[in-house]
N, C-alpha and C positions, 0 to 999 in steps of 0.2 A: 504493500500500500504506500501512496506519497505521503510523505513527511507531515507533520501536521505545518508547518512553517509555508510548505509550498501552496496547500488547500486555502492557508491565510493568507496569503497572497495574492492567489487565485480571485478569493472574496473580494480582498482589497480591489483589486479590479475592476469587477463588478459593481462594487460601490461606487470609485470613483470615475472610471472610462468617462469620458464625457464624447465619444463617438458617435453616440445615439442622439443626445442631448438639442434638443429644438435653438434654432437660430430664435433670436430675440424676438423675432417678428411674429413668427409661428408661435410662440410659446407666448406672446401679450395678448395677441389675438385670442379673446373668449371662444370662439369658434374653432380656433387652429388651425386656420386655410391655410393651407402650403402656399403662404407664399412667393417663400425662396425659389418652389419649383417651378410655378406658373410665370413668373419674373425671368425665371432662363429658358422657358420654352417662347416667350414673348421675344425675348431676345437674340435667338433661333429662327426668328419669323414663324412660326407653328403656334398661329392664334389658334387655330379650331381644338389643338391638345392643349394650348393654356385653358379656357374656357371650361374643359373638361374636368380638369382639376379644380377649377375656382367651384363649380355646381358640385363638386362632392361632398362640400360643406356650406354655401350657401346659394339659396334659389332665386335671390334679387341682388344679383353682381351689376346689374347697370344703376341700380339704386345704391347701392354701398358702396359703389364707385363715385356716388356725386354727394352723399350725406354723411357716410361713415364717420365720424370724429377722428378714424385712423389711431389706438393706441398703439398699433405695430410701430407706425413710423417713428414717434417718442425714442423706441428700442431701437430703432435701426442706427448699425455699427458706423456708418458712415456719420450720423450725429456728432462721433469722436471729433471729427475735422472739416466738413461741410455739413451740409444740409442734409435731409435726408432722404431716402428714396420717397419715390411720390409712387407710392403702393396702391392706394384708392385709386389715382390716375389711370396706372395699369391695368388696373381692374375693369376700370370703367372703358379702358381703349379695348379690354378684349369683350368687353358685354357688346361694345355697341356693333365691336365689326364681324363678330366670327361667334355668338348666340341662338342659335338657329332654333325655333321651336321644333324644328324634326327632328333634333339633335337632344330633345331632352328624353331622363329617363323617367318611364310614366310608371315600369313594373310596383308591383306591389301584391303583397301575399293574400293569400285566400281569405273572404270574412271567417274571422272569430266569434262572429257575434254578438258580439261590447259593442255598447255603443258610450261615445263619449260627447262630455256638451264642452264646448269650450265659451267661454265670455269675452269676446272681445278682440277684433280682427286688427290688433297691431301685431309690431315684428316677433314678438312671444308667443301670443297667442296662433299666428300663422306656424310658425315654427313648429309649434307643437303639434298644431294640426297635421301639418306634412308628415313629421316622425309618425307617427298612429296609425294614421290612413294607411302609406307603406307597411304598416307592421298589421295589415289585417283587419283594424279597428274602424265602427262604423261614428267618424265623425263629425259633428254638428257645431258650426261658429255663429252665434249669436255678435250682433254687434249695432248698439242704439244708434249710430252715425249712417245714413246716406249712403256713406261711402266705406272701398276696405283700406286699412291700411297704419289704422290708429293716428297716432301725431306725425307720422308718417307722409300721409293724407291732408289733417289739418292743421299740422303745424309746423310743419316745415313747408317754406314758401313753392312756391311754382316756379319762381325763377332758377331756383336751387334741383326744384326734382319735377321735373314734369309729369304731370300726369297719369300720362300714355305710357310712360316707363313704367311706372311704377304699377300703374293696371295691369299693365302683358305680364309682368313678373309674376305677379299674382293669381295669374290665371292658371300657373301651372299646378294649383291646387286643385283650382276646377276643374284638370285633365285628369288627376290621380283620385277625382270622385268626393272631396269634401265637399259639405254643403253649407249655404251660407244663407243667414235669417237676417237681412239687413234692415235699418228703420227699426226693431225689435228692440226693447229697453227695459232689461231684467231687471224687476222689481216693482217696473210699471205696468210693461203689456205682458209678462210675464213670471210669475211668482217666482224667486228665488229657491225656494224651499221645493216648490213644485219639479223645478230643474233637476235638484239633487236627489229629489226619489226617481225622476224617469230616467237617466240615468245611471250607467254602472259606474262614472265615477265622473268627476269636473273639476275642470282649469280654469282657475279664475284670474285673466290676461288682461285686466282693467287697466287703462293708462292711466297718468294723471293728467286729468283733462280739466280739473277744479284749479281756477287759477285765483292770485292774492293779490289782493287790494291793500294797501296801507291804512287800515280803517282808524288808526290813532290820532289818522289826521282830520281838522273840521272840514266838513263839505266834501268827504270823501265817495259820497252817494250822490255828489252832482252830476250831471249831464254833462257827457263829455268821457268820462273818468271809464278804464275797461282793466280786464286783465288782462293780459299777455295770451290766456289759452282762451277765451272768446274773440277776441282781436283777432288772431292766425286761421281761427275757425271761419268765421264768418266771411272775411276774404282770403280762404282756401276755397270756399263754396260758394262762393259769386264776384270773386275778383273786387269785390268791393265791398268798405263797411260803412252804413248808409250814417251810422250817427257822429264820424267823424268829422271835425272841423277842417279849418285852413292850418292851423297851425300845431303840430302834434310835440308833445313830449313824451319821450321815452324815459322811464326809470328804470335804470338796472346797467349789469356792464357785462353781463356774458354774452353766450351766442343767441339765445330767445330773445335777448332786447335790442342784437343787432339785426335780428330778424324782422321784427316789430318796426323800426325804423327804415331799414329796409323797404319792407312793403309799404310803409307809410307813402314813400318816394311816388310809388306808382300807384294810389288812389288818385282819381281827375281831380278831386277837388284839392286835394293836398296843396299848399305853395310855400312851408318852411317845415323841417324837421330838425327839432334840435335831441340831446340827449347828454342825461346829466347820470353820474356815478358816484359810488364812495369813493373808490380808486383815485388816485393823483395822478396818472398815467397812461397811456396806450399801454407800456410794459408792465403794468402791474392790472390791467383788466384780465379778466376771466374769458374774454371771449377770447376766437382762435383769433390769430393774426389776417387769414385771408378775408376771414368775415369784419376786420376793424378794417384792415385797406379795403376791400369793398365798399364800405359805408363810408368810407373819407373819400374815396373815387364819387361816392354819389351822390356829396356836399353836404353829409349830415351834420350838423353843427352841434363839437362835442363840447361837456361840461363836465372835467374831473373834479371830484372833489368837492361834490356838491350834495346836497337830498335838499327834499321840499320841507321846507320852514311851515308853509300856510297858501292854502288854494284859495283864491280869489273866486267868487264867482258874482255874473249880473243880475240883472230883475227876474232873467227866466230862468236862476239857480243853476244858466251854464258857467263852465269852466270860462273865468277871462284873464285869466294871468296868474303865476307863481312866484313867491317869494322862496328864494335858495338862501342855501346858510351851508357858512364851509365845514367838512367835515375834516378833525383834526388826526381823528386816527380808526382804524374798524376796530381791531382786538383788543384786549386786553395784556396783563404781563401774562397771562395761562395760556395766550392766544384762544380767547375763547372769543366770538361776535360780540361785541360790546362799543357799537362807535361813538365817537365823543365829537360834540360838535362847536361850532366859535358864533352864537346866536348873533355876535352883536356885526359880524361881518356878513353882508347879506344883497344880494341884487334882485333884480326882478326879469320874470320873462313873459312877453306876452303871448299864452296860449287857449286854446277854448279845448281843446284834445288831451288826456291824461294817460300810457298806458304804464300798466306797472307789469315790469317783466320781472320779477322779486321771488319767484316761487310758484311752486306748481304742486297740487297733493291728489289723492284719490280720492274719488266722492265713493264714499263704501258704503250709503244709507241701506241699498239692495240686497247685503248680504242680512239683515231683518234683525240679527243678533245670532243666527247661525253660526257667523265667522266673529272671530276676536279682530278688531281694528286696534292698532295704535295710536296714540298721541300723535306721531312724526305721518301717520292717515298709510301707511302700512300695514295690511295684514297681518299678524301673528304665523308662521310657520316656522319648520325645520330649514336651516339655512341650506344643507345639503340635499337631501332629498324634497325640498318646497312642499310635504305633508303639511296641512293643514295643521295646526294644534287644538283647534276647535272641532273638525270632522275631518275624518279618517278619507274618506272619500273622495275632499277637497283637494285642490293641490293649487299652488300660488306660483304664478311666473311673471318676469317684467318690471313696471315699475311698481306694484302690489306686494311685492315679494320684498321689496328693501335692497334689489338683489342689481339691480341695474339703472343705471343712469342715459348709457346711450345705447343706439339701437344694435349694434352688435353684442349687447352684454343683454339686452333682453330677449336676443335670439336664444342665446346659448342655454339660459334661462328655461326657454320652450325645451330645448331639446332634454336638459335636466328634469325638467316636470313629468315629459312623456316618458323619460326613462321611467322613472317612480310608478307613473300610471303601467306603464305596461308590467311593474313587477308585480306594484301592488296585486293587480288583475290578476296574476300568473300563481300569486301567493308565495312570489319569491321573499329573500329578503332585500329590502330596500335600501341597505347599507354596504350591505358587500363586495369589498372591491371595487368599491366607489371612491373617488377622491375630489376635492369642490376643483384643484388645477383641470380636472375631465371638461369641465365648461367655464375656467371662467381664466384671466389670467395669472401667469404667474412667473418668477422669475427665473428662468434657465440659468441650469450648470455648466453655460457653455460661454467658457472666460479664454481667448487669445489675442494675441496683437497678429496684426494685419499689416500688410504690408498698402502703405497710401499712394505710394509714389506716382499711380498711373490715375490718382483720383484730384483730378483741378476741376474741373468743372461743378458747377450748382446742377441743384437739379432744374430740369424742364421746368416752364413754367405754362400753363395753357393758357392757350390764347383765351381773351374773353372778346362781349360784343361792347361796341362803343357805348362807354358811358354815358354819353349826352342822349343816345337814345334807346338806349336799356329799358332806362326807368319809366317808358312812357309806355313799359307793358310789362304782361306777368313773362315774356320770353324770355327763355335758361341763356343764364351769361355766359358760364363757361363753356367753351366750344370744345370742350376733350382733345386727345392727342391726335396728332396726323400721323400716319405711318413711320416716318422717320425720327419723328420725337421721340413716339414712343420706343422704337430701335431703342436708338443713344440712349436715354434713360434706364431703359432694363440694361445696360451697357455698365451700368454705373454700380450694380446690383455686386457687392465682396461674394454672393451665395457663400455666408457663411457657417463655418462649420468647424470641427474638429479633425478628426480623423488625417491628423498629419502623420502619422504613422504609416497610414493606409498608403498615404502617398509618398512615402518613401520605400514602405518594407512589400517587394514585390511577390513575395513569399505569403501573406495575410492574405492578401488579394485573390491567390488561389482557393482559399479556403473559409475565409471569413467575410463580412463587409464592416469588422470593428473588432478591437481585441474583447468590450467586453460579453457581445454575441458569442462569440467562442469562447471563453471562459466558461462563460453560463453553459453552454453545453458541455464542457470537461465535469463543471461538479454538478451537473442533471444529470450526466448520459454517465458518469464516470471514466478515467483514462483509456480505462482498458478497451472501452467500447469507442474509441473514437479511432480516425485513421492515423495508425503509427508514420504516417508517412510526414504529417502534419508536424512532428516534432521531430523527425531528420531532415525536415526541409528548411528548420531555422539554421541562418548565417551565424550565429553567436557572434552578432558586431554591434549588438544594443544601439542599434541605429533608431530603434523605433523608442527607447527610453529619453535618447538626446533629442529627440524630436516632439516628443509627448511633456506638456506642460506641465504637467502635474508629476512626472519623472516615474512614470510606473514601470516596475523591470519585468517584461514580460520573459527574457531571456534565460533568469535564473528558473521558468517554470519549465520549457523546453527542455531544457539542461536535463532537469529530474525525473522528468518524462521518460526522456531518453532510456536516461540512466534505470528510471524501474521497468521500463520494458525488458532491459538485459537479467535486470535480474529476476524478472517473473520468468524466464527464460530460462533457468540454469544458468546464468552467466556465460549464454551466448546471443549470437546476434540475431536479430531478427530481422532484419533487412536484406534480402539476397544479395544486393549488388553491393555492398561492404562487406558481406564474410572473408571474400578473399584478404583484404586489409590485417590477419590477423595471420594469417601468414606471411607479407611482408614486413609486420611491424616486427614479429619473432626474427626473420631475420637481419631487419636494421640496429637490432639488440644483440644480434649474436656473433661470438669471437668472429667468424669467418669476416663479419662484416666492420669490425668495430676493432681501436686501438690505441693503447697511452703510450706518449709522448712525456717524457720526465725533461727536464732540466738536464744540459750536462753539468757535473761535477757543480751544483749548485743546486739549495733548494727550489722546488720550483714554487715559485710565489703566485705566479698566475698563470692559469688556467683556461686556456681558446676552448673552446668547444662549440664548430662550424655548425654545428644540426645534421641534417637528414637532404636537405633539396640540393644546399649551394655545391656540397661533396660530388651529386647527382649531376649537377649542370656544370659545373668546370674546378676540377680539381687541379688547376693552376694556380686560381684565384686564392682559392684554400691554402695553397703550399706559399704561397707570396704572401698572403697574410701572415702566416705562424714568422715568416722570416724578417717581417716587420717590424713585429709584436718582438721578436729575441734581438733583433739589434737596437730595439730604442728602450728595453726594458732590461736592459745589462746580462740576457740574458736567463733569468730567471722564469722562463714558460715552458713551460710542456705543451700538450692536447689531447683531447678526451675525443676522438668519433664514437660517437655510440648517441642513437634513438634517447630524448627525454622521455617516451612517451605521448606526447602528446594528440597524437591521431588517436592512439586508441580513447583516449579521452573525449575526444571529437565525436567519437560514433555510440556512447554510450556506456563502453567496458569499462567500466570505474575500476573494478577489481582488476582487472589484466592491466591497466595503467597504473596503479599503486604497485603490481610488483613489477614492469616492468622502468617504471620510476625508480623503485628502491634499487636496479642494478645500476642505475647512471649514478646516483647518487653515492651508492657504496665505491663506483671508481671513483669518482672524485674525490670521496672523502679518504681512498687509498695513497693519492697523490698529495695530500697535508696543503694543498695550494690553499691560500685565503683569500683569493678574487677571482669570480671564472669571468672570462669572456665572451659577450656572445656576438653572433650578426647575424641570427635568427630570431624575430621577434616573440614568435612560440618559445624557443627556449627563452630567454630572457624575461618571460612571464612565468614561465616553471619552474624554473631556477630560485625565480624571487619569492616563491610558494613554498618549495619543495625542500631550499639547503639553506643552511645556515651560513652560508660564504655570501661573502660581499658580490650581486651581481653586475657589473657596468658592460654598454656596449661598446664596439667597436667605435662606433662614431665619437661617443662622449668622451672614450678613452683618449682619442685622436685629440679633440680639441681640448682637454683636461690637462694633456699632460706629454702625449708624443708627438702633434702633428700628423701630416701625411708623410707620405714617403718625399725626401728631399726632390729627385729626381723628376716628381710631377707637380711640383709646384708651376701654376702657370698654363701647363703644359694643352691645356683646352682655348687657350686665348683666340688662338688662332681657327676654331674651329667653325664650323659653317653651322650648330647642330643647334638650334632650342629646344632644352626638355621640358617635358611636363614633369613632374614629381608627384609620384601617387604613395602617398602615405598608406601603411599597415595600420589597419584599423585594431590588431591586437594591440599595438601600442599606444592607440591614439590618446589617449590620456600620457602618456611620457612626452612630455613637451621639449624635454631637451634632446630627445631624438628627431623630431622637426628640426627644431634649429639648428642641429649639430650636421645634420646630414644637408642643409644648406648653406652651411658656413664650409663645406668638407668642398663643396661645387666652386662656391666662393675661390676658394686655396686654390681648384684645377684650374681655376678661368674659364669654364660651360658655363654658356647660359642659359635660363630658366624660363621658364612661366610658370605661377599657379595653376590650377587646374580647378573646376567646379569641385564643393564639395572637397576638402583636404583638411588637412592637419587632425584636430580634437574631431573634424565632420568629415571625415573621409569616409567612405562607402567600402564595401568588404567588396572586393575584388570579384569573389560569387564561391573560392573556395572555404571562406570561414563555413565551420560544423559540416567539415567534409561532403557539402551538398554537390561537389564537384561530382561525386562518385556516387551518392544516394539518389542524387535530383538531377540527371544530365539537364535532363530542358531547361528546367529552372538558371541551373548554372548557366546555361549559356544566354539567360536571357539579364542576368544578371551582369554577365560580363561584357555583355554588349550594351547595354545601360553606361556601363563604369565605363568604359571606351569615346560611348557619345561624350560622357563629361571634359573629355582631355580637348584640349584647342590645339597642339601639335602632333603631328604623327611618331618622335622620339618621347617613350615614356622610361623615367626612370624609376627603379625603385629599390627598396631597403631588403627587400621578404624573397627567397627564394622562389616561392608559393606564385606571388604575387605577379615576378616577372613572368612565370610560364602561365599565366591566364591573360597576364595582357599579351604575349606573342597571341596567345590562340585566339585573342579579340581583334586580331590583323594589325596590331600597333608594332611598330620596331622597338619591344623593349629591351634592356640593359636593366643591369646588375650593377650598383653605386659600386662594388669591388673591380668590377671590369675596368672603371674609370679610373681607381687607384691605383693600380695596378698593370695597365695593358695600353701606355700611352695613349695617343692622342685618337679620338674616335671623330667618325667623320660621315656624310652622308651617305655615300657612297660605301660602304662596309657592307658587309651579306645580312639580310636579315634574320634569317633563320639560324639559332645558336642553341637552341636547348637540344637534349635529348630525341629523340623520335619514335624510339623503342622500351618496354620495359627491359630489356635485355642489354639495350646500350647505358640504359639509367643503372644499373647493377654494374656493368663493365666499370660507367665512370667512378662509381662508388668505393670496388675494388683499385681504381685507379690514385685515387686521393690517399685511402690507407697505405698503400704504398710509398707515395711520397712522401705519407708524415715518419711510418716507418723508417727513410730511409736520413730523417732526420734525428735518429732517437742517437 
C-alpha cells in the first residue's frame, strides 16, 4: 500500500488544485454562464456555438445583454490594468446575430402530473417556470400586470430593453408549454389560499413593485409627487405619464433614478429635468457609470449633495417648487444610514413633478397571513432551499426571497426554488449536496498573475444613437457590436484559468485534463486500478510544481507509485519495455565493466567518477579529464567507473538501487578520497544523497579552484559556432552549475545564446524517469518540444543523457567536455558523434576503463 505521507499529498491536491476552479467571471455570475467559453468561440467567429453555450444557462441572452448589471465584469482579471471585458456586450452581439428560434431546445420530459402555480412572471418566476416544465411538471404563471416580464417589463425603460426583445425571449416558454394567466391579481381575482390547495406546491416570484415616497415630508401626497415603481410602470405601458409636469425632479442616485430621469427626457411635455442626491459626486453615486454618462449626454441637470428640505405647492395643492438643504454626511461612525444635514444652507428649485427613486418593497397583503412577511416586506424563508417557513408547500424566489437584487440573481433564485420544488415533490431531501455558491455568486480559488503585455487597448465601447434625438423617443440607444468590435473585444478576453501545469507537462495531457481530476481518481479508483503507464510516463523534472502557484509536488506521488508497483510485484518490473534495463544496469555495476583508479604514491584526495553515458559517448573526453583533474590537483585523484545506480531508481527498483548504490558507495569509500567529482548531473545528485564525501562538479571545481585546461583558453574566439545551452533539469536548482558552465564558454571564447525555458526553468530533455525507454512516443514528443525551444541549430550541454536526445531531436549537439578538451569546434564538423549501436555503446564503455586502467 502507498505510504500514508503520499495519500496526504495526494488529498492535498485535491484540496488545493485550482485546475478546475471557475474564472472570476463564471464563478460571480449567479447563473454560471460560461462565459470565458462563449467569449472565445465569439472570438473564433463561431457565433451560432457561442449562443449555444450562453442558452445552457440562460433563455433571454438578448435581454441580459442590454440590462444585466454585469457582476462578472466587476471580477474580470483584466480590471487589474484596464477596463474590463464588456461580457453583456458579447452577449448581446451573439443574441442579436446568431439566436435563431429553430435553434432553441424545446425537449422536455414526460408529465409527472404536478402541477405547479407560480406568482409572478418576472426573471425568477420565469426561471423557474422553465426549470419544471422541462423537468415534467404541469406549470401555471399567474401575473397581475398586462404584460410578462416583471420590472423587466415595467421598469426598466424601452430605451434600455425593447420590447420585442424581451417578448421573443419569452416566448420560448410558451414553446416548452407553460401557461400564463395575465391581468390575474392573486389575492384579488384570485384567493391566495385557494392557489395553494389547487396546487401541488407554489412559487411565490413577486417583484417589488410597491415603491417609496418620503412621507416625513409636508405635502408629500400633493399632485405631482410618484414613486419610482409607478413612474416606470405607467410609461412602460403607454410611453407616457399623463400626471407629469414640465418640470421633473428626481430623488435618488442609483440606476432606478437615472432611469426615472431618463425617461422623464422623453415624455412630450417634459422641458427640464433636474436631479438631486445625498452623494457629493458622480464617483460616489450608486448608479452605474454608463447610466450617469447617459443622463449627462441627455442634459439632466444634477444636484449632489442635496435632499428636499420642504415641497412647495399652489392653490390646486400641485407641486410648484422645492426647497434643498445640503447634506453633510449619509453614515454614521458604525456606517450605519444616518445622514446629517446643514438646514441653514438651502436653494430652491422650480418644479411641479416629484419622483422619489428611494426604494422599492413587496406588496405581500395576498399572501392573507399564510406566509410570514418581514419588516424589510421580504418573505420569511430558508435562505438555501427558499422553503417557505410559514408553509411547506411554498417556496420564495426573486426579490421576495431577500435573495436578489438584480435580475441575474433573481434568475438563479428561480432555478434554486425549482430545484427544492422538484425535491420536495420527489420527497427527496432538500438539503443535500446542495450548496447556496450552486446559484448564487461566489469567490473563486483561482488566484494567478497574467501576463499584460499584449493588453493596451480599452475595451469596445458601442456605438449609441444621437443624443439630440434619442430622447424624443422611447428608441434603444445603444446600437450593440458590429462584427469586428465584437472580434477585437473577445480578443481582449486572458480566458482565464489555471492549469499551467497542463500547459507545460505534456505527459498530464495524455491522461488527465488537471492534476486534481487525476488524483481524485488515484484515491477513488485506488493505485493499483489505474494505468501503470500513467506513473512511468512522469519526467521527474517537477516542471509542473515550478509552474503551479501554489507549488504542489505532484512528482514525489509518481515516484511512489512507481516504486509500489515494483514492489507489489516481487521486486520486479512491470513495464515490458524497461525489464531489459536491469540487465544492463547489472552490468554497468559489474567488474567487467567498472574500475578504481588510486592516486600514484599519494593519497588520493579526490575522486572523478565520469557516470555511465559520457564513458559511452567518448572515452577521450573521460581520459583528458582524469589528466586535468591530476595535473592541476598535485596529483592526488584517482576514478571510480562504476553505475551510481540511478536508472534503476528511475524505473521504480528502489530495492535493486539501494544495493546496487551501496556497491558504488563501498568503492568509494575503499579509496579514503574526501571529494568525488562529478560531470554527470545524476550522479552529482546521488552522490549528495547517498555519501558522506564532499560532492562538487567538474564545472565549479574548474572555476573554484583549477581553471580550464591552459591550452584552450581563448581557443573558440575564432569560431563561426553560436550555442544554445540547454541546462539538466536534475540540477536545475544548482545555480552554480549554470553559471559555472557559462563562465567555462566564457574562458573558451564560444558564443552563446539562451534558449526558451533554461537555467532553474529548463525542461527535461524527455529522458528524465526513463520515459525514453517506457514512453517512446511521448519521448519523442517531448524532445521535439525541447528542440522547438532552442533559436540555434548548435546545442550544448552538461548531461551525457541530455546530449544524445538533442542529437536525436536533429540538433548538432556537443558535450561542454568536447569543448574543453578537443580544440576548436566549428561549423563545419560531422554531426553525428554518439554511439549508434548498443554494442558500440558497451565497446566504448570497455574503451574508457581501459584508458583509466592504463592510468593506475
Amino acid at each position: 500500500m502507498l505510504k500514508q505521507n503520499i495519500i496526504k499529498n495526494m488529498e492535498n491536491i485535491v484540496n488545493e488544485c485550482i485546475g478546475d476552479a471557475d474564472a472570476g467571471c463564471v464563478a460571480t455570475c449567479p447563473m454560471h454562464t460560461d462565459a470565458k467559453e462563449y467569449i472565445r468561440l465569439i472570438r473564433e467567429d463561431k457565433g451560432f456555438e457561442a449562443i449555444k453555450v450562453i442558452r445552457e444557462d440562460l433563455f433571454i441572452p438578448g435581454t441580459l445583454g442590454r440590462i444585466c448589471a454585469h457582476p462578472c465584469e466587476s471580477k474580470c482579471k483584466i480590471n487589474e490594468i484596464n477596463s474590463p471585458m464588456s461580457i453583456a456586450g458579447l452577449k448581446r452581439y451573439a443574441a442579436d446575430n446568431f439566436d435563431r428560434e429553430e435553434d432553441w431546445d424545446l425537449s422536455v420530459k414526460p408529465s409527472n402530473g404536478k402541477t405547479i402555480a407560480i406568482i409572478g412572471a418576472g426573471p425568477s418566476g420565469l426561471q423557474a417556470a422553465l426549470e419544471l416544465q422541462r423537468e415534467g411538471f404541469d406549470v401555471t404563471v399567474f401575473e397581475k400586470l398586462p404584460v410578462r416580464g416583471g420590472m423587466m417589463a415595467v421598469g426598466i425603460p424601452e430605451y434600455r430593453l425593447p420590447r420585442n426583445i424581451l417578448e421573443k425571449e419569452i416566448s420560448y416558454l410558451d414553446k416548452l408549454g407553460v401557461k400564463f394567466k395575465l391581468n390575474c391579481e392573486i389575492g384579488k381575482d384570485i384567493d391566495f389560499k385557494e392557489v395553494v390547495n389547487s396546487y401541488d406546491s407554489v412559487i411565490v416570484a413577486v417583484g417589488k413593485h410597491q415603491g417609496s415616497v418620503d412621507r416625513s415630508l409636508k405635502n408629500s401626497n400633493a399632485k405631482g409627487i410618484f414613486s419610482a415603481a409607478e413612474y416606470t410602470k405607467e410609461a412602460a405601458i403607454t410611453r407616457d405619464v399623463k400626471e407629469a409636469g414640465n418640470k421633473v425632479l428626481v430623488v435618488g442616485g442609483g440606476d432606478v433614478a437615472m432611469d426615472c430621469a431618463r425617461i422623464s427626457k422623453r415624455l412630450e411635455q417634459v422641458r427640464e429635468v433636474y436631479s438631486i442626491c445625498l452623494e457629493d459626486s458622480f464617483n460616489t453615486m450608486n448608479a452605474s457609470n454608463h447610466e450617469i454618462i447617459g443622463a449627462i449626454d441627455e442634459e439632466i441637470k444634477f444636484n449632489h449633495g442635496q435632499a428636499i428640505k420642504e415641497i412647495i405647492v399652489d392653490e390646486n395643492n400641485r407641486v410648484s417648487k422645492v426647497i434643498l438643504k445640503k447634506c453633510i454626511s449619509i453614515f454614521n461612525e458604525n456606517g450605519a444610514f444616518s445622514p446629517t444635514f446643514d438646514e441653514n444652507e438651502s436653494k430652491e428649485l422650480e418644479v411641479d413633478t416629484i419622483v422619489f427613486a428611494i426604494g422599492q418593497g413587496v406588496e405581500g397583503s395576498f399572501a392573507n397571513g399564510i406566509l410570514t412577511q418581514m419588516p424589510n416586506t421580504n418573505f420569511e424563508c430558508d435562505k438555501l432551499t427558499l422553503q417557505s417557513k410559514a408553509n411547506e408547500k411554498v417556496f420564495i424566489a426573486g426579490d421576495a426571497s431577500g435573495e436578489s437584487v438584480i435580475v441575474v440573481q433573481a434568475m438563479a433564485t428561480g432555478r434554486r426554488a425549482a430545484e427544492s420544488v422538484k425535491r420536495f415533490l420527489s420527497n427527496e431531501s432538500l438539503t443535500e449536496g446542495r450548496k447556496l455558491e450552486d446559484t448564487s455568486s461566489y469567490e473563486t480559488k483561482l488566484k494567478r498573475e497574467v501576463d499584460w503585455t499584449d493588453i493596451s487597448e480599452r475595451r469596445y465601447s458601442m456605438a449609441e444613437s444621437d443624443k439630440s434625438i434619442r430622447v424624443k423617443s422611447f428608441d434603444e440607444v445603444s446600437l450593440g457590436y458590429t462584427k469586428e468590435e465584437a472580434l477585437k473585444e473577445a480578443n481582449r478576453c486572458r480566458q482565464c484559468e489555471c492549469k499551467l501545469c497542463m500547459k507545460e507537462c505534456i505527459m498530464m495531457n495524455e491522461y488527465t485534463d488537471c492534476p486534481k481530476t487525476l488524483f481524485k481518481k488515484y484515491l477513488n479508483k485506488g493505485y493499483e486500478n489505474m494505468d501503470k503507464m500513467i506513473a512511468f510516463s512522469c519526467n521527474d523534472c517537477s516542471q509542473c510544481t515550478i509552474k503551479c502557484p501554489k507549488d504542489l509536488n505532484l512528482r514525489e506521488n509518481f515516484i511512489a507509485i512507481k516504486d509500489q508497483y515494483i514492489v507489489d510485484n516481487n521486486d520486479q518490473q512491470v513495464i515490458e519495455l524497461l525489464k531489459p534495463f536491469d540487465k544492463s544496469q547489472e552490468m554497468e555495476c559489474s567488474e567487467e565493466y567498472s574500475t578504481t583508479v588510486l592516486a600514484q604514491d599519494k593519497k588520493t584526495k579526490y575522486l572523478f567518477v565520469p557516470g555511465c553515458t559520457v564513458p559511452a559517448y567518448s572515452p577521450s573526453v573521460v581520459e583528458s579529464t582524469l589528466k586535468h583533474l591530476k595535473s592541476n590537483l598535485d596529483g592526488e585523484v584517482g576514478a571510480l567507473l562504476q553505475c551510481c545506480g540511478k536508472v534503476t531508481k528511475l524505473i521504480g527498483e528502489d530495492k535493486s538501487f539501494k544495493k546496487r548504490n551501496k556497491m558504488a558507495i563501498d568503492a568509494i569509500n575503499e579509496t579514503n578520497a574526501d571529494v568525488i567529482i562529478t560531470i554527470c548531473p545524476s550522479c552529482y545528485n546521488v552522490y549528495n544523497e547517498t555519501s558522506d564525501k564532499k560532492v562538487i562538479s567538474y564545472w565549479d571545481l574548474m572555476k573554484e579552484k583549477i581553471g580550464i585546461p591552459e591550452v584552450q583558453k581563448g581557443v573558440g574566439t575564432s569560431s563561426d559556432v553560436i550555442f544554445n545551452i540547454h541546462d539538466s533539469c536534475v540540477t536545475r536548482n544548482v545555480k552554480s552549475h549554470h553559471e559555472n558552465v557559462r563562465w567555462i564558454l566564457d574562458e573558451l571564447g564560444y558564443k552563446y545564446e539562451e534558449m526558451q525555458n533554461n537555467k532553474e526553468n529548463t525542461r527535461c530533455c524527455g529522458v528524465g524517469g526513463m520515459v525514453c525507454s517506457s514512453n517512446p512516443q511521448l519521448y519523442e514528443k517531448l524532445y521535439t518540444r525541447r528542440a522547438n525551444d532552442c533559436t540555434q541549430e548548435n546545442v550544448l550541454t552538461y548531461c551525457g543523457s541530455c546530449r544524445g536526445t538533442m542529437e536525436a531531436s536533429g540538433k548538432d549537439a556537443l558535450h561542454i567536455l568536447n569543448l574543453i578538451h578537443e580544440g576548436t569546434y566549428t561549423k563545419d564538423m560531422a554531426k553525428k558523434r554518439g554511439y549508434t549501436s548498443e554494442e558500440e555503446m558497451w565497446k566504448n564503455r570497455l574503451e574508457t576503463k581501459n584508458r583509466l586502467d592504463k592510468m593506475k
